[in-house]
mmCIF file as gemmi writes it, N, C-alpha and C atoms, coordinates in Angstrom:
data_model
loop_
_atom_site.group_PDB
_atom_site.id
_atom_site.type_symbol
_atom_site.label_atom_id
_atom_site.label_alt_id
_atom_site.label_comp_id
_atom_site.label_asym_id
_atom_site.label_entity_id
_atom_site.label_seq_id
_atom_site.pdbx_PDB_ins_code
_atom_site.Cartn_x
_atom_site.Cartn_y
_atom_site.Cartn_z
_atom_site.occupancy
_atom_site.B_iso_or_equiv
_atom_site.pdbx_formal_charge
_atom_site.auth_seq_id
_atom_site.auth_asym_id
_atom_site.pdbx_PDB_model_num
ATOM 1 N N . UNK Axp A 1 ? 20.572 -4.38 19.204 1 0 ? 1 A 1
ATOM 2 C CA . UNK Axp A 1 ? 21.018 -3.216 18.48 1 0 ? 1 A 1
ATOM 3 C C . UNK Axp A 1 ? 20.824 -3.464 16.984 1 0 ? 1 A 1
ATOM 4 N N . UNK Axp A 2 ? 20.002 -2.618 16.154 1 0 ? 2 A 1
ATOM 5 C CA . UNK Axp A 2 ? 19.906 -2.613 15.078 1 0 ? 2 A 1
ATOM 6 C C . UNK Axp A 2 ? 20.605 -1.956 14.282 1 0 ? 2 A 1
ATOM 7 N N . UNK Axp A 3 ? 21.56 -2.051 12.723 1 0 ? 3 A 1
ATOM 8 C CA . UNK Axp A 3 ? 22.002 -1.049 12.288 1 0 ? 3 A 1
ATOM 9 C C . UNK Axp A 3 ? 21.56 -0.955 11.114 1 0 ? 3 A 1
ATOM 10 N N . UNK Axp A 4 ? 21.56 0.524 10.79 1 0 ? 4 A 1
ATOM 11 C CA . UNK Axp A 4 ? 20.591 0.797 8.998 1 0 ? 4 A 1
ATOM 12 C C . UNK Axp A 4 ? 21.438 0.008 8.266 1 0 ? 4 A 1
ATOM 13 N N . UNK Axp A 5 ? 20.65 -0.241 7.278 1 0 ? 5 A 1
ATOM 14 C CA . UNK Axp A 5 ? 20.879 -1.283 5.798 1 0 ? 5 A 1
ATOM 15 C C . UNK Axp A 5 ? 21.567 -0.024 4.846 1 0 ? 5 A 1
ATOM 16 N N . UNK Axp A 6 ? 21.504 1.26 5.142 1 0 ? 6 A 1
ATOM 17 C CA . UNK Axp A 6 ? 21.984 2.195 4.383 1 0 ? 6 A 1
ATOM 18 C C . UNK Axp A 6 ? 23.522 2.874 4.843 1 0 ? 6 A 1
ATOM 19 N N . UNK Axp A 7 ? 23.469 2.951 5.567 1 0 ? 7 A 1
ATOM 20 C CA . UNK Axp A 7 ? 24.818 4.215 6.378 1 0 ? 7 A 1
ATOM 21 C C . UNK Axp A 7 ? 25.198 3.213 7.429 1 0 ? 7 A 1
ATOM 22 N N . UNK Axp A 8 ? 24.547 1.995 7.869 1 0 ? 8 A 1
ATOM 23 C CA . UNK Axp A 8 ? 25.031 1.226 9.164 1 0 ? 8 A 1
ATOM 24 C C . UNK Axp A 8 ? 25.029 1.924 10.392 1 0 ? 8 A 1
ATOM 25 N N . UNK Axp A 9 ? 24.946 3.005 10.819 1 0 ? 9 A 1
ATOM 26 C CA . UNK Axp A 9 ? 24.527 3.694 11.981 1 0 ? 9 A 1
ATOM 27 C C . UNK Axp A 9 ? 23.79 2.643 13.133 1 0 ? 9 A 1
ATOM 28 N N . UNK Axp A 10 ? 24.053 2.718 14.168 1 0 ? 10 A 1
ATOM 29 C CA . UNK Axp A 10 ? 23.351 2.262 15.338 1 0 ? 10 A 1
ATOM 30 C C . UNK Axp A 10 ? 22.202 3.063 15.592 1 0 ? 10 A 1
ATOM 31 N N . UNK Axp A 11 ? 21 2.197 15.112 1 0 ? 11 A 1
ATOM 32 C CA . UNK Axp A 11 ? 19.507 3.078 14.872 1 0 ? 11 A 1
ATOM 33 C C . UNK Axp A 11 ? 18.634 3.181 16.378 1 0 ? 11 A 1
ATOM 34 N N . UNK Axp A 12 ? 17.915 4.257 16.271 1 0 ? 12 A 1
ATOM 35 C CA . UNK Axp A 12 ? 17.03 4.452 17.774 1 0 ? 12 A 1
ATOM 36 C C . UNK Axp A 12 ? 15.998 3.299 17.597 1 0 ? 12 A 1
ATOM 37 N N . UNK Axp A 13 ? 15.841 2.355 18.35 1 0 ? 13 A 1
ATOM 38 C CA . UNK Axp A 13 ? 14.635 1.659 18.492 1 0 ? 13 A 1
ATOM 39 C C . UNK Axp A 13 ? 13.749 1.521 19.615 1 0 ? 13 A 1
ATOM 40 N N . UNK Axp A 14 ? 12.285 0.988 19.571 1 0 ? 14 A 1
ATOM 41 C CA . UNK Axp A 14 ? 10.992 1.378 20.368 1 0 ? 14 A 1
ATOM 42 C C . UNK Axp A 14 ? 10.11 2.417 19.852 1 0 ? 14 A 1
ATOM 43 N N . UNK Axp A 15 ? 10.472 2.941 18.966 1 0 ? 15 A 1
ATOM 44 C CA . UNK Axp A 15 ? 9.333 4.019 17.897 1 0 ? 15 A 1
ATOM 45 C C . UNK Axp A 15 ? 8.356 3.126 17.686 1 0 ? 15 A 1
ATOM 46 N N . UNK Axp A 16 ? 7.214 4.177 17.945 1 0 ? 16 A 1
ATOM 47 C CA . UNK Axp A 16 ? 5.85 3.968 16.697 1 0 ? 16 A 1
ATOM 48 C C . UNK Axp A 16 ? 5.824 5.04 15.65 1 0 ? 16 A 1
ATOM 49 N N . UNK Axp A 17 ? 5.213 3.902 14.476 1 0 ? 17 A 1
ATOM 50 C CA . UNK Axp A 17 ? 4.743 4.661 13.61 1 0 ? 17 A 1
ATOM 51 C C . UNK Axp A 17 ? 2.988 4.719 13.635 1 0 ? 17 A 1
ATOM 52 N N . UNK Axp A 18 ? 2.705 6.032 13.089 1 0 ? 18 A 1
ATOM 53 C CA . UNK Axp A 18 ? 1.092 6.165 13.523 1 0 ? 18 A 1
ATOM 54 C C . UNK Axp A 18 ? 0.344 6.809 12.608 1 0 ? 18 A 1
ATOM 55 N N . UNK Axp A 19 ? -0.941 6.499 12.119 1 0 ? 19 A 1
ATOM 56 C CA . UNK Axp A 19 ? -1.378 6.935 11.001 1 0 ? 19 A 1
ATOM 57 C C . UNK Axp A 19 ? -1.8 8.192 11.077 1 0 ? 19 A 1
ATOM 58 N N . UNK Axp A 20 ? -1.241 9.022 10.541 1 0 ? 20 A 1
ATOM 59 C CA . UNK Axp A 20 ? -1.799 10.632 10.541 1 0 ? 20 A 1
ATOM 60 C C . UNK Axp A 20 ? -3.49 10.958 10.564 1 0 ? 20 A 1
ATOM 61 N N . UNK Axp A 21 ? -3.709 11.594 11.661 1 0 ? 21 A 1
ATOM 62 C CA . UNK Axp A 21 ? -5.55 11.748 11.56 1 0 ? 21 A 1
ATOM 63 C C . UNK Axp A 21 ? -5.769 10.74 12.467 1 0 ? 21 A 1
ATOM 64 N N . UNK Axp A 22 ? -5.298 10.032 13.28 1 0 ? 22 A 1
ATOM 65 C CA . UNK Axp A 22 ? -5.683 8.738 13.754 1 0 ? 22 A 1
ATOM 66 C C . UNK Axp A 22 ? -4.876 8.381 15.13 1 0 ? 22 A 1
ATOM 67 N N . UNK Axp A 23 ? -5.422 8.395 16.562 1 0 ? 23 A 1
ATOM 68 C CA . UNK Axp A 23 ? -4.723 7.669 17.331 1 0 ? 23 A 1
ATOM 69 C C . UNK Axp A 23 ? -4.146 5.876 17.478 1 0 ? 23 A 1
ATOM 70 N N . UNK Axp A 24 ? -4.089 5.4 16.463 1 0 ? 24 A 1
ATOM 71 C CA . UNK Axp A 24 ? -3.61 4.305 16.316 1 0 ? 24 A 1
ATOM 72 C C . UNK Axp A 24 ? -2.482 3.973 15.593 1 0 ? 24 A 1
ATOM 73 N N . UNK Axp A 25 ? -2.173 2.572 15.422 1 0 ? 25 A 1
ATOM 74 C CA . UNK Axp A 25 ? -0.698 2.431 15.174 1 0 ? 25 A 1
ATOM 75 C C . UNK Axp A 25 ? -0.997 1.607 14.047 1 0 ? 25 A 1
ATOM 76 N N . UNK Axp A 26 ? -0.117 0.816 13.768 1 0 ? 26 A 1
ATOM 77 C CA . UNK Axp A 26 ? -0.215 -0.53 12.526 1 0 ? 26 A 1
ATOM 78 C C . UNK Axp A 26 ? -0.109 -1.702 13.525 1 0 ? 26 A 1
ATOM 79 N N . UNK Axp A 27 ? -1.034 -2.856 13.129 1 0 ? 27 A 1
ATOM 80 C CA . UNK Axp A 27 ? -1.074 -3.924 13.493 1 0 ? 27 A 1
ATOM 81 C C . UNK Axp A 27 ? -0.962 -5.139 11.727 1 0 ? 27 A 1
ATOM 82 N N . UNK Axp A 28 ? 0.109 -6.418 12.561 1 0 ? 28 A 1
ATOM 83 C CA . UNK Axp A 28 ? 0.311 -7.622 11.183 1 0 ? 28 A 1
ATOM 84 C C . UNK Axp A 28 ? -0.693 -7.896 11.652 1 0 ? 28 A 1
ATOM 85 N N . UNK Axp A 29 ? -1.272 -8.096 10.54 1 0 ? 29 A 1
ATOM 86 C CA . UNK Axp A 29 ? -2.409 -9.642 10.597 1 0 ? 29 A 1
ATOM 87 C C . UNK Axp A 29 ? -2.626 -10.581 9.422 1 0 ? 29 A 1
ATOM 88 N N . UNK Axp A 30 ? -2.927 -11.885 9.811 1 0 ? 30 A 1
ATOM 89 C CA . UNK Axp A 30 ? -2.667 -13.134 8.357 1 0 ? 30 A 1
ATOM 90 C C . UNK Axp A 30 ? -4.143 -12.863 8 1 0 ? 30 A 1
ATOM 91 N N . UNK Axp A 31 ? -4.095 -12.292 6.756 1 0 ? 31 A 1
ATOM 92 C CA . UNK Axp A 31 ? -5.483 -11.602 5.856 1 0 ? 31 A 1
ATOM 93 C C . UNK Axp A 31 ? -5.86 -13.134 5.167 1 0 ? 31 A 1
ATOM 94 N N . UNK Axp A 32 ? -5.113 -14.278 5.51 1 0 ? 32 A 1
ATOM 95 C CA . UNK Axp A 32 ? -5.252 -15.603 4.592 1 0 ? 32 A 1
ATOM 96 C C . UNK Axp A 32 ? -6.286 -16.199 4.991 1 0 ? 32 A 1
ATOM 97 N N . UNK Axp A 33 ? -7.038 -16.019 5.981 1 0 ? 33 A 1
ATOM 98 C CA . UNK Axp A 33 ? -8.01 -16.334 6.861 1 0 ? 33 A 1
ATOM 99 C C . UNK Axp A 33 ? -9.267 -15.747 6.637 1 0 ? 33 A 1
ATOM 100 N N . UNK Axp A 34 ? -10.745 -16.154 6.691 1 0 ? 34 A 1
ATOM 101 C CA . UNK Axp A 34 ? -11.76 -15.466 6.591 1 0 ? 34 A 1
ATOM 102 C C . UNK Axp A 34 ? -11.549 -14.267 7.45 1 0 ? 34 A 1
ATOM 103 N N . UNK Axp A 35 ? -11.352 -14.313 9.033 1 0 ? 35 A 1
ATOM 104 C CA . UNK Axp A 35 ? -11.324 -13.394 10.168 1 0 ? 35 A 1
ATOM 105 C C . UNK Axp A 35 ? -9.964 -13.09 9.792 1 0 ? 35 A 1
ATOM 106 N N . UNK Axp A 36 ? -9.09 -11.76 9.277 1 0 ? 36 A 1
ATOM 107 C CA . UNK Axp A 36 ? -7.722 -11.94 10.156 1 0 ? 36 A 1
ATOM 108 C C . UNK Axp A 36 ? -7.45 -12.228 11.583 1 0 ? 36 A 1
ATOM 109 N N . UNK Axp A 37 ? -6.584 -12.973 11.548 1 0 ? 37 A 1
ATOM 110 C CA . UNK Axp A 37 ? -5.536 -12.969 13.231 1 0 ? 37 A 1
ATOM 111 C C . UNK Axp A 37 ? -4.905 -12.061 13.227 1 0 ? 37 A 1
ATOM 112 N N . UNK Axp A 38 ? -5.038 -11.476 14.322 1 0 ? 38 A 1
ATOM 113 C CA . UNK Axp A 38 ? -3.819 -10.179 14.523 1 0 ? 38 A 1
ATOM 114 C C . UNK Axp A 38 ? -2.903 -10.823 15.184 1 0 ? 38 A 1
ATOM 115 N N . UNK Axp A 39 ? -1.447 -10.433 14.54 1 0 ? 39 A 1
ATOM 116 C CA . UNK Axp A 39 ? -0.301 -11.267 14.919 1 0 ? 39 A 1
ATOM 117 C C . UNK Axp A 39 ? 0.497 -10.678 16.055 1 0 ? 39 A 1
ATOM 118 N N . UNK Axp A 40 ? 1.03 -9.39 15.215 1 0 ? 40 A 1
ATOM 119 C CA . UNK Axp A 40 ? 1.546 -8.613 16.443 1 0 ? 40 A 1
ATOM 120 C C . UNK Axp A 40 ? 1.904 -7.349 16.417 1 0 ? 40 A 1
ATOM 121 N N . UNK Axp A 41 ? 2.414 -6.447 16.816 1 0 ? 41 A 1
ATOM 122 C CA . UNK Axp A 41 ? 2.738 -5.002 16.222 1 0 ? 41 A 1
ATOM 123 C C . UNK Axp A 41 ? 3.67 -4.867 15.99 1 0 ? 41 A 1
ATOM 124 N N . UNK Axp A 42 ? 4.002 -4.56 14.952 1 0 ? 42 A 1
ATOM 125 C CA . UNK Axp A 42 ? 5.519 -4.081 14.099 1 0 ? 42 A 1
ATOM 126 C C . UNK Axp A 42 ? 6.613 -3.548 15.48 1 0 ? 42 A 1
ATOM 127 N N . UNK Axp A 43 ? 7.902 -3.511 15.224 1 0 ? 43 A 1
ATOM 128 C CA . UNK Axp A 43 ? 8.622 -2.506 16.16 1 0 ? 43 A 1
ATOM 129 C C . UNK Axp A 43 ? 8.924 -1.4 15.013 1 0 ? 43 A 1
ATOM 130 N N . UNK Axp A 44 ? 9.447 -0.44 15.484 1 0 ? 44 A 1
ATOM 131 C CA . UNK Axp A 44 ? 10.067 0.613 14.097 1 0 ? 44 A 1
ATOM 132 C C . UNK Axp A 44 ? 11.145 1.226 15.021 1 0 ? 44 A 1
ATOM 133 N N . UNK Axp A 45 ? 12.448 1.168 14.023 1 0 ? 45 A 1
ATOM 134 C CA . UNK Axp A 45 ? 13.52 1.788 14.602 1 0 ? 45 A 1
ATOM 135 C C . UNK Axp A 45 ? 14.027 2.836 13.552 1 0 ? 45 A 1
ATOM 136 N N . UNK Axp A 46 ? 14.72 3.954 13.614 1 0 ? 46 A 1
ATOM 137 C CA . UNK Axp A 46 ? 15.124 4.953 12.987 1 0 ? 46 A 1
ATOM 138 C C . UNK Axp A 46 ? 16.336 5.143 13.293 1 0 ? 46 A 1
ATOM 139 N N . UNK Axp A 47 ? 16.808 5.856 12.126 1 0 ? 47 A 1
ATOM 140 C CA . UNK Axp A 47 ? 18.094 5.843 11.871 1 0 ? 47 A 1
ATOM 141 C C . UNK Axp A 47 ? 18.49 7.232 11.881 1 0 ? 47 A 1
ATOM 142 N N . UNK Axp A 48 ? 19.011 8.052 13.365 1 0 ? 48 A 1
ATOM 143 C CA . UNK Axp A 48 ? 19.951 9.479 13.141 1 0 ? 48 A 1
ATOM 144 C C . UNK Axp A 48 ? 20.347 9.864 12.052 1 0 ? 48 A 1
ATOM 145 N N . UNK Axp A 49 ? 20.651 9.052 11.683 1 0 ? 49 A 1
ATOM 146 C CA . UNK Axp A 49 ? 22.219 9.864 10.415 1 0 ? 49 A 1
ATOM 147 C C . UNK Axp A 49 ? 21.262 9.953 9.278 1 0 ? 49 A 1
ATOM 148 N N . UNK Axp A 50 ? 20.758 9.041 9.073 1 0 ? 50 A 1
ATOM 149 C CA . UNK Axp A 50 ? 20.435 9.549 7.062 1 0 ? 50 A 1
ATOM 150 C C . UNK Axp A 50 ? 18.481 9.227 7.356 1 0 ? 50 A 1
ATOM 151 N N . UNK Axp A 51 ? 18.087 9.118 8.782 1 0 ? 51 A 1
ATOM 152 C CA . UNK Axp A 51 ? 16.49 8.711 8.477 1 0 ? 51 A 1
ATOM 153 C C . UNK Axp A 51 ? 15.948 7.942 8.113 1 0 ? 51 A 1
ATOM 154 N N . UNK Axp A 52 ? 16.252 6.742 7.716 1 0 ? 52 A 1
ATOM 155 C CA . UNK Axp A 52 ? 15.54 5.286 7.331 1 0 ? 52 A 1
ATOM 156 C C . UNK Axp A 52 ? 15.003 5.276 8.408 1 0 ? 52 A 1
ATOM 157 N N . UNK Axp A 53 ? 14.032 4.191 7.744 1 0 ? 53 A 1
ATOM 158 C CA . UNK Axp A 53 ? 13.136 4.035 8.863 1 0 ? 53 A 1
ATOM 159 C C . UNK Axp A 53 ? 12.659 2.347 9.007 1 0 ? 53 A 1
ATOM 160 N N . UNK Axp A 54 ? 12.796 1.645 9.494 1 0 ? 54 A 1
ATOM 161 C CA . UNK Axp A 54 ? 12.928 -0.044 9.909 1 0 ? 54 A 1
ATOM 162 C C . UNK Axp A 54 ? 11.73 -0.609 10.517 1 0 ? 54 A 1
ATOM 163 N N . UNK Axp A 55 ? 10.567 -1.322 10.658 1 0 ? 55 A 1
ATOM 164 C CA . UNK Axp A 55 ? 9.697 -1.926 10.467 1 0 ? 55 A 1
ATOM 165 C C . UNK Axp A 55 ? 10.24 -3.65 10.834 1 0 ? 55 A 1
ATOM 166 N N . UNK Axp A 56 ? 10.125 -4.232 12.224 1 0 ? 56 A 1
ATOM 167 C CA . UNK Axp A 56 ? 10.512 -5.863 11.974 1 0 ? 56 A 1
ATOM 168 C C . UNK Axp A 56 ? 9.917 -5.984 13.351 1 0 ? 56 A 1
ATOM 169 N N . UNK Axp A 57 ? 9.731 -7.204 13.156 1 0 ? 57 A 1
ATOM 170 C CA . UNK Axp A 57 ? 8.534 -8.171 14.147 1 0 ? 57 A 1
ATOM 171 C C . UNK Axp A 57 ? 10.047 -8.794 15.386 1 0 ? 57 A 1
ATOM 172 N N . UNK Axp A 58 ? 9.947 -8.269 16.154 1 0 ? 58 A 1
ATOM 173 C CA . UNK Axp A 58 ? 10.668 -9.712 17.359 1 0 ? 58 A 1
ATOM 174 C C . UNK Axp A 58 ? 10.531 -10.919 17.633 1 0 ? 58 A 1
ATOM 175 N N . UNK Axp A 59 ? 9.218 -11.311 18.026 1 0 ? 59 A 1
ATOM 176 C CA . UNK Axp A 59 ? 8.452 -12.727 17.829 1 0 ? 59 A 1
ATOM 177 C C . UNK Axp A 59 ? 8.116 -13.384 16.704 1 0 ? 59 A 1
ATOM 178 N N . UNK Axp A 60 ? 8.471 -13.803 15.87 1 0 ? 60 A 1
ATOM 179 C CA . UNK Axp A 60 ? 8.39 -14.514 14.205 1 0 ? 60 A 1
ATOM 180 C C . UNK Axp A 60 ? 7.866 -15.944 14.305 1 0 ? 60 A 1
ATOM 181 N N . UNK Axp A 61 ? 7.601 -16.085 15.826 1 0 ? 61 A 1
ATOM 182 C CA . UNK Axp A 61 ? 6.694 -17.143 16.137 1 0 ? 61 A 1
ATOM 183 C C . UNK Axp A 61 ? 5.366 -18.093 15.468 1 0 ? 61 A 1
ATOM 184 N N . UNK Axp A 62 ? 4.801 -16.974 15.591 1 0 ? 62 A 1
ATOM 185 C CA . UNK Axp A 62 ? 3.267 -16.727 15.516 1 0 ? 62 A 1
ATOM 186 C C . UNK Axp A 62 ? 3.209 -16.899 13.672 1 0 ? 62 A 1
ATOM 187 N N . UNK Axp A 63 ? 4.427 -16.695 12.675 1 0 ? 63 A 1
ATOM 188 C CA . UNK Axp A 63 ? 4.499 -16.575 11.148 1 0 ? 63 A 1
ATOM 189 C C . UNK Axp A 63 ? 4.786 -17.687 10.91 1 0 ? 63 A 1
ATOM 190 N N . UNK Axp A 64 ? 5.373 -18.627 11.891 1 0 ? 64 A 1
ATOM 191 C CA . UNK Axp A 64 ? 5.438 -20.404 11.269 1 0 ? 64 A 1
ATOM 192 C C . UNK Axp A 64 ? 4.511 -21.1 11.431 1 0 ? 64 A 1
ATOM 193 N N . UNK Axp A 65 ? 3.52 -20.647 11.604 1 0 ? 65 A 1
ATOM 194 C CA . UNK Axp A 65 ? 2.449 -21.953 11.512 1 0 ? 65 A 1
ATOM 195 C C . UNK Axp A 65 ? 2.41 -22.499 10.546 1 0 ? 65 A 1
């Protein structure tokens, strides 16, 4: 359960966000690399009450190398 950083509300999560004009989503990738690695796909959760909108990785695995 996530709650907004703004109003604290218990936020909806499992959303995508998606680029307008475009059937696709956002993917991380470490740009530090000649090739990026694609790491993983964002989650995005939203917030009823006031609309924030939340962006965070579950697996933070793959960011400690």
């Amino acid at each position: 359960m996530r709650k907004c950083l703004r109003c604290q509300t218990e936020m909806i999560e499992d959303c995508d966000l998606k680029v307008q004009g475009a059937g696709y989503g956002l993917i991380l990738a470490n740009s530090q690399k000649i090739f990026a690695e694609r790491l993983c796909k964002p989650q995005v959760a939203v917030c009823p009450n006031c609309g924030e909108i939340s962006m965070y990785i579950d697996d933070t695995s793959k960011l400690k190398r």
